[in-house]
N, C-alpha and C positions, 0 to 999 in steps of 0.2 A: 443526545444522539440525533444526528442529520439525518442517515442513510436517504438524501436526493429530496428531504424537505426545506422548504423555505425557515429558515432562526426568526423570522418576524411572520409570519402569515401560516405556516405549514403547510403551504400547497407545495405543489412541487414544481421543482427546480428545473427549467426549459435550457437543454442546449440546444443554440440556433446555430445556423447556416451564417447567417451576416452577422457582423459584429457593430455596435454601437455605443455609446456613450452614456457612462455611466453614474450616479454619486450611491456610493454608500451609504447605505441605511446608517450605518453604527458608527461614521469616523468621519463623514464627507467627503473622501476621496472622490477626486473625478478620475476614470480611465477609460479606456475602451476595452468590450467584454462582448462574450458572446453568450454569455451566463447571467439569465436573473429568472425568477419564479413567475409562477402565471397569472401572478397579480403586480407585478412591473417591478419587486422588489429587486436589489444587488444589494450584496453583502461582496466587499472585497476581500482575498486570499486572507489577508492577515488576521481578518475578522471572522473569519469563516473559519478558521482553525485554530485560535485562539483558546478556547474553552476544552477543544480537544487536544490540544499539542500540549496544555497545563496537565491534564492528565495521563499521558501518556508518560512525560517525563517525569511524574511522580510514582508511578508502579514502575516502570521498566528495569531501574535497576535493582531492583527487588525481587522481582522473579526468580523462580530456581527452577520452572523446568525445562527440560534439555531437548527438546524437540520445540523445529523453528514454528511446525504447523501451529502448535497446543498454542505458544507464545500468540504468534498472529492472531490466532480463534480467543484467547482470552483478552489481549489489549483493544479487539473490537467491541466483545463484549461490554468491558466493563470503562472504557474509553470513550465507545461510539467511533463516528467518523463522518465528517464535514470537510469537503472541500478535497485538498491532496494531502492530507492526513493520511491516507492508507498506504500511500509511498513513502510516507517515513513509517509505519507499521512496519511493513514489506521488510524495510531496510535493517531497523534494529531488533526484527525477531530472529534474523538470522546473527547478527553480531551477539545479541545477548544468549543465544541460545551456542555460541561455539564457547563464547566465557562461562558457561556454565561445565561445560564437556569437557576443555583443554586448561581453563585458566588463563589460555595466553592473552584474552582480547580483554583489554581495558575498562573502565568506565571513560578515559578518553577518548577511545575509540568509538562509542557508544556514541558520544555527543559529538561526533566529528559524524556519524550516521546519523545522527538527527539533524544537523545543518547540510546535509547533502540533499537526503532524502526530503527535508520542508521545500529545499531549492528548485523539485521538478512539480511541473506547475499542473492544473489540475486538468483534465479534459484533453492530452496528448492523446491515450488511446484513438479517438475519433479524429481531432484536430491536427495528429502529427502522425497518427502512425505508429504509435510507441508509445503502450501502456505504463504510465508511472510504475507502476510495482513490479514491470520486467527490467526496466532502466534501474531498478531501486537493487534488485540483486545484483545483476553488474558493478551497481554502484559499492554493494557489500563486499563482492570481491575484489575491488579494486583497493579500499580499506584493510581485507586482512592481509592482502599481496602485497603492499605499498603503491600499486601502480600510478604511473603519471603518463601522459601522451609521448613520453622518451622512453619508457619503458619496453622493452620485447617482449618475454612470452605474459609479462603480468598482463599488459596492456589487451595480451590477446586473449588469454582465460576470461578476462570481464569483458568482452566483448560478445563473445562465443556465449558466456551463462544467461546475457541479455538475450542475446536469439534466440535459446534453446527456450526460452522462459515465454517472449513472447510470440514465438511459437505455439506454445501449449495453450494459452489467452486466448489468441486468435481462434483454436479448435473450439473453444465455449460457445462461442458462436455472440448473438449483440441480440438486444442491446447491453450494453455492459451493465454489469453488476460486480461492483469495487470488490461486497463481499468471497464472491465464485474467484475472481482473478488475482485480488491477496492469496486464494488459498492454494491455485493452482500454483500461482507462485513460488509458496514456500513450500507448495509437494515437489516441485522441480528443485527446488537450490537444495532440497537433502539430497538427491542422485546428484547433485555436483560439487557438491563439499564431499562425497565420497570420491568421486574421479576425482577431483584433480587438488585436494585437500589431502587425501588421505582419512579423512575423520566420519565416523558413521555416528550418526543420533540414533540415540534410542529410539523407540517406535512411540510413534502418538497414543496418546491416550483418549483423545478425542471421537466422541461415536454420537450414533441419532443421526436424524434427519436434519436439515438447516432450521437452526432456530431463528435465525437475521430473515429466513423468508415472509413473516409477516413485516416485519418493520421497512423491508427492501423495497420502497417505490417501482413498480414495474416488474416485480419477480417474474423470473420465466418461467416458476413453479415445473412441471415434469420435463420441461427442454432440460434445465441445466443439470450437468453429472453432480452435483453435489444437494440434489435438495432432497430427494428420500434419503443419501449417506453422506456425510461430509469424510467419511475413510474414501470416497471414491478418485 
């Protein structure tokens, strides 16, 4: 589990303002990043979610329960999350949680959500504007819609579900916690797989306080809505 530590030192993980030139601890890649730990470490995207992206794709299609929250809260749990892993979270909790409900969505579909969701890069929130795990539902509806950029109303449901989404992020307030904005996340894509899906989830089963608040580099501990209740 990363939650904002360094994979070589465990300090934690510095985003900066300037971007600079980088080599991988773990591959040698050279890039330019605005991302390394407080002891001068970089780990690049692929290395940095490597270890979590093997586990994720190893429980996911295994799951059976039917709420996207419950999904997202256990694949962090028992998953972790380094780097922009939580947007492919984001993305196939809600895919595996409607193939649990409807049947209709695949294990294709699944892994057509894991190559979207690995695709949105990590640090957007801050850097772009647009939280990976708001783009990450969008991105999910646009998978069970078929949508493509020619498309009409699919094109505009996944547009619309990303706003509404990070929307609700932006209210958590910063600094970001991947935890807190996965979850608001997938509390917002259940009110909108019921608009405009038709399909309602069961209710979560998920209660207590935030257990990822110890492990969360920089917790907001009583700012954020979810660390006395994750039902919040």
């Amino acid at each position: 589990m990363s939650f904002g530590k360094c994979s070589v030192c465990d300090s934690d993980v510095l985003y900066n303002v300037e971007s600079r030139e980088m080599k991988c601890e773990m591959c040698g890649k050279v890039e330019e990043s605005h991302i390394w730990c407080e002891s001068g470490h970089y780990i690049c995207a692929d290395c940095c979610a490597k270890d979590v992206m093997k586990k994720i794709k190893e429980e996911i299609y295994g799951i059976k329960l039917t709420n996207p929250v419950d999904i997202g809260d256990y694949l962090i749990a028992k998953c972790g999350m380094s780097g922009h892993t939580p947007h492919v979270i984001a993305l196939v909790s809600i895919l595996a949680a409607l193939k649990n409900i409807t049947g209709t969505i695949t294990d294709e579909d699944i892994e057509e959500g894991i190559r979207r969701g690995y695709e949105i890069p990590a640090g957007w929130c801050g850097y772009y504007g647009a939280c990976g795990a708001g783009v990450a539902v969008g991105a999910a509806f646009s998978i069970v819609l078929g949508a493509t950029p020619q498309s009409d109303k699919e094109r505009s449901v996944a547009n619309y579900a990303t706003s509404v989404v990070l929307k609700s992020i932006a209210k958590l307030g910063g600094p970001c916690c991947c935890v807190a904005s996965v979850r608001a996340a997938l509390k917002e894509s259940v009110v909108l797989v019921e608009k405009y899906l038709g399909i309602t989830f069961t209710p979560s089963v998920r209660k207590g306080s935030c257990w990822a608040s110890k492990l969360q580099a920089g917790c907001r501990g009583e700012k954020c809505r979810f660390y006395k209740s994750i039902e919040n």
